[in-house]
C-alpha positions as CSV (number, residue, x, y, z in Angstrom):
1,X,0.0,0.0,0.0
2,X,2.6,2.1,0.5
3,X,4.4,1.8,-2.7
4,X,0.6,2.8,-4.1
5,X,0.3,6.1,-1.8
6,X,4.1,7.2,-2.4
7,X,3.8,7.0,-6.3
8,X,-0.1,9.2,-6.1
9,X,2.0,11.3,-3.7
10,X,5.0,11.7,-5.9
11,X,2.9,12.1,-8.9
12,X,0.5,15.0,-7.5
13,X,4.1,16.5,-6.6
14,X,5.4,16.4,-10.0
15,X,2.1,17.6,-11.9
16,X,2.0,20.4,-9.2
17,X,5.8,21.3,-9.9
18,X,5.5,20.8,-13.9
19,X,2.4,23.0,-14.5
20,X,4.0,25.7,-12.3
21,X,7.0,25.3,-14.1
22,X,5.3,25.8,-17.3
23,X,3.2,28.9,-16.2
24,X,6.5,30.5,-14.6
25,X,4.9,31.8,-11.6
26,X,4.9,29.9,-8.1
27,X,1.9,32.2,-7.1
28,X,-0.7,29.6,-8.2
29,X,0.8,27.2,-6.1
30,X,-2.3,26.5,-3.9
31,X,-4.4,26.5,-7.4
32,X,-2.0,23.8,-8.9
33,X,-2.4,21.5,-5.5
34,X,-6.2,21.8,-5.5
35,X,-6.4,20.7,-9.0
36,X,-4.2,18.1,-8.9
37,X,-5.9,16.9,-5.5
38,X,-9.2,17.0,-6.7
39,X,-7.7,15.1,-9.8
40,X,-6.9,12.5,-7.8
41,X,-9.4,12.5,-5.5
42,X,-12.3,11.8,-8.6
43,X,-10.1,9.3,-10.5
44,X,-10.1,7.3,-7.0
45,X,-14.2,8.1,-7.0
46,X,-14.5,6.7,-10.9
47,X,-12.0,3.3,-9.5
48,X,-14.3,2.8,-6.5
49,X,-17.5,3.4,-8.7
50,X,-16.7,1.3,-11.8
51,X,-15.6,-1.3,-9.3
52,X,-19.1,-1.8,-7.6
53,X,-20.7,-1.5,-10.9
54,X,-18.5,-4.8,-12.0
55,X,-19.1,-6.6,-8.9
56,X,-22.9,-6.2,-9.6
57,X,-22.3,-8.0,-12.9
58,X,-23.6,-12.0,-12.9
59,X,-20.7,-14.1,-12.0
60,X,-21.4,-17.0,-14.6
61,X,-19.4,-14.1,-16.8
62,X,-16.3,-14.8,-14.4
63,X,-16.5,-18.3,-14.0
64,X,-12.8,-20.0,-14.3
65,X,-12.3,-21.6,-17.7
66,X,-14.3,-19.0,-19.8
67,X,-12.0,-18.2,-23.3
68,X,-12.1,-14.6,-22.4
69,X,-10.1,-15.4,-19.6
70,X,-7.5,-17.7,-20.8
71,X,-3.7,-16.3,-21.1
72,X,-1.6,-16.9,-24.2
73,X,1.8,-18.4,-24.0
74,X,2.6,-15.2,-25.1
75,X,1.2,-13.3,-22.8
76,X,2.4,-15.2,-19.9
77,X,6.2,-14.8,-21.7
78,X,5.7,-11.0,-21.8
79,X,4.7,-11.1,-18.2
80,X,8.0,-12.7,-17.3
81,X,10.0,-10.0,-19.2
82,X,8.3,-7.4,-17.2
83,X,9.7,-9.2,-14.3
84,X,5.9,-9.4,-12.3
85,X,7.5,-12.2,-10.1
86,X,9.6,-9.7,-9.1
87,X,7.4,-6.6,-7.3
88,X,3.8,-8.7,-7.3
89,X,4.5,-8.9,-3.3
90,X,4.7,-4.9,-3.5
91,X,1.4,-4.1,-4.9
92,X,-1.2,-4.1,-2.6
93,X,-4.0,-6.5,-2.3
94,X,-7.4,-5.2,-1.4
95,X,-9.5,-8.3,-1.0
96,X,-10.8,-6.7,2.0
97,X,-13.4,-4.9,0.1
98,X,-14.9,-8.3,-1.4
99,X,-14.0,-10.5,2.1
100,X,-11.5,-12.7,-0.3
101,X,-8.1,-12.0,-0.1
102,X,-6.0,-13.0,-2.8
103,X,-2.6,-12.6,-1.4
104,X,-1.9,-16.2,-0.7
105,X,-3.7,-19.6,-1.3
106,X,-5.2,-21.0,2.3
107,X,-6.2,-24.5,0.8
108,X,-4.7,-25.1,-2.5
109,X,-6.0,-28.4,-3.0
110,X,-9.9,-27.7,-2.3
111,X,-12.0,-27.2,-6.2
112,X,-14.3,-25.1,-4.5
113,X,-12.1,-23.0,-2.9
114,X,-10.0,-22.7,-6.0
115,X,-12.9,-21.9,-8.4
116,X,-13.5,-18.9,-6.2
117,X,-9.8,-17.6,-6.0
118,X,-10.3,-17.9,-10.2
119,X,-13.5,-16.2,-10.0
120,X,-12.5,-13.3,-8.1
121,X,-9.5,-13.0,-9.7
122,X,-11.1,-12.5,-13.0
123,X,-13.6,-10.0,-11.4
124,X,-10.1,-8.3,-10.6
125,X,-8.9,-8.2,-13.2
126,X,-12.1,-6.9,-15.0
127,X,-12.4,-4.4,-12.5
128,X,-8.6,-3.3,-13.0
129,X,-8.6,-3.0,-16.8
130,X,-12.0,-0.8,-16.7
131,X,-10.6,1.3,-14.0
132,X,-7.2,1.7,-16.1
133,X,-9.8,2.6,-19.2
134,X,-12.6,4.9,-17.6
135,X,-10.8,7.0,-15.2
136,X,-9.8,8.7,-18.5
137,X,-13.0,10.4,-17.5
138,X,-11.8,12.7,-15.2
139,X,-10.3,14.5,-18.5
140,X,-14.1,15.5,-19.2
141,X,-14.7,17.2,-16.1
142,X,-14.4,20.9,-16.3
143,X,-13.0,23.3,-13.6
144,X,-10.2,20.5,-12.7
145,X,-7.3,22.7,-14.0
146,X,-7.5,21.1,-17.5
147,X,-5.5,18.5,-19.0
148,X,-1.8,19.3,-17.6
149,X,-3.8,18.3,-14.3
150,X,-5.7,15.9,-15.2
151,X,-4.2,13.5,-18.0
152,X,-1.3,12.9,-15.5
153,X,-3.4,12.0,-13.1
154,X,-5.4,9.7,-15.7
155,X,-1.9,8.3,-16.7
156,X,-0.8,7.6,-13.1
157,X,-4.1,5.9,-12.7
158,X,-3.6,4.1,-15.6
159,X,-0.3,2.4,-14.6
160,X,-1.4,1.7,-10.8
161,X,-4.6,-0.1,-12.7
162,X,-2.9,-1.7,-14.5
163,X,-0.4,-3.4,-12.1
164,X,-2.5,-5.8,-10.2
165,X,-4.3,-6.3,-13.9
166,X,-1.1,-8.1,-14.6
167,X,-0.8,-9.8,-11.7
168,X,-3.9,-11.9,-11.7
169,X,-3.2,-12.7,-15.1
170,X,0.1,-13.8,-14.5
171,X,-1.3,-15.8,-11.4
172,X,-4.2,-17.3,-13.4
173,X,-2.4,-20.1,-15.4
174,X,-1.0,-21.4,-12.5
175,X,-4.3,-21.3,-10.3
176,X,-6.4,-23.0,-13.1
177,X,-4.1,-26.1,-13.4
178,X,-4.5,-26.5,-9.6
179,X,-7.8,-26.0,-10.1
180,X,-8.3,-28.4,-12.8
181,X,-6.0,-30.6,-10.8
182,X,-8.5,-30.3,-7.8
183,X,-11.7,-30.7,-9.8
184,X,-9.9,-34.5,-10.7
C-alpha cells in the first residue's frame, strides 16, 4: 500500500511542480495542488464506482475456464519479461473490500475454494482494466485545471490499474491447473 500512496504522492508533486514550471509563476501554487488533489481525489471516486458497478455484474461471466479469460503463452512470456515475479508482493491486495483475499492460497488443493480464488480474480482483473480505461473520464470534467492536471493523473491511474491487472493474469495459469488438478 505504501508503494501505491508514495507514487499518487510523488505524482501530484510532480504535476503540481510541472504546471507551475510551465506557467513560470509559483503564485498559483495552492491552485496547482487543489487541482491536482481534486484530480486525484475523482479518479479514485471513478475506481471505486466502476468497481461496484463490476461486482454487480452476474458471476457466470467470471467463472474460471471462460475463453475470455485464458492467457496466451505469449502473454504469460511478456509477463515474465516485465519481471511481475519480481514486485507482485509490493502491490497491494485489497481483498478486503470483497471478504476474499487473494494474497496467498489457504487451501490449494480444495475445487471449491480454487474456483472462487479464479473467480475473483477474474472479477479483478475486469475491474482493473475498466478502471485503467474509464478514469480517462476525469479528462471531461471541467474546472479540474485542465488537462496538464488531469491527464497525469489519468496516466498515473492508468499504470497503478494496470499493475495488479497483470498480476492476476500472471497468477491465473497457474491457479487453473491447480484447479483443474482439484476438480480431478
Amino acid at each position: 500500500m505504501f508503494l501505491y500512496i508514495g507514487i499518487i504522492l510523488l505524482g501530484n508533486i510532480l504535476i503540481v511542480l510541472g504546471n507551475l514550471l510551465c506557467v513560470g509563476s509559483f503564485s498559483g501554487w495552492l491552485y496547482a495542488c487543489g487541482c491536482s488533489v481534486m484530480a486525484t481525489i475523482l479518479v479514485i471516486a471513478v475506481d471505486g464506482l466502476t468497481a461496484f458497478l463490476v461486482r454487480r455484474l452476474p458471476e457466470k461471466w467470471f467463472q474460471p475456464g471462460g475463453r475470455l479469460y485464458a492467457v496466451s503463452q505469449g502473454e504469460r512470456k511478456f509477463y515474465r519479461c516485465l519481471g511481475v515475479k519480481c514486485w507482485k508482493d509490493k502491490v497491494p491486495e485489497l481483498g478486503v473490500f470483497t471478504g476474499f483475499h487473494k494474497s496467498h492460497l489457504t487451501a490449494p488443493k480444495d475445487a471449491d475454494y480454487l474456483g472462487r480464488f479464479l473467480l475473483e480474480s477474474n472479477y479483478g482483473v475486469v475491474i482493473h482494466w475498466v478502471n485503467a480505461l474509464f478514469g480517462f473520464l476525469i479528462l471531461a470534467i471541467p474546472g479540474l485545471g485542465g488537462i496538464s492536471y488531469t491527464l497525469p493523473v489519468a496516466l498515473v491511474n492508468f499504470a497503478l490499474s494496470l499493475m495488479p491487472a497483470m498480476i492476476l493474469r500472471y497468477n491465473t495459469p497457474g491457479l487453473f491447473r491447480l484447479y483443474q488438478r482439484a476438480k480431478k
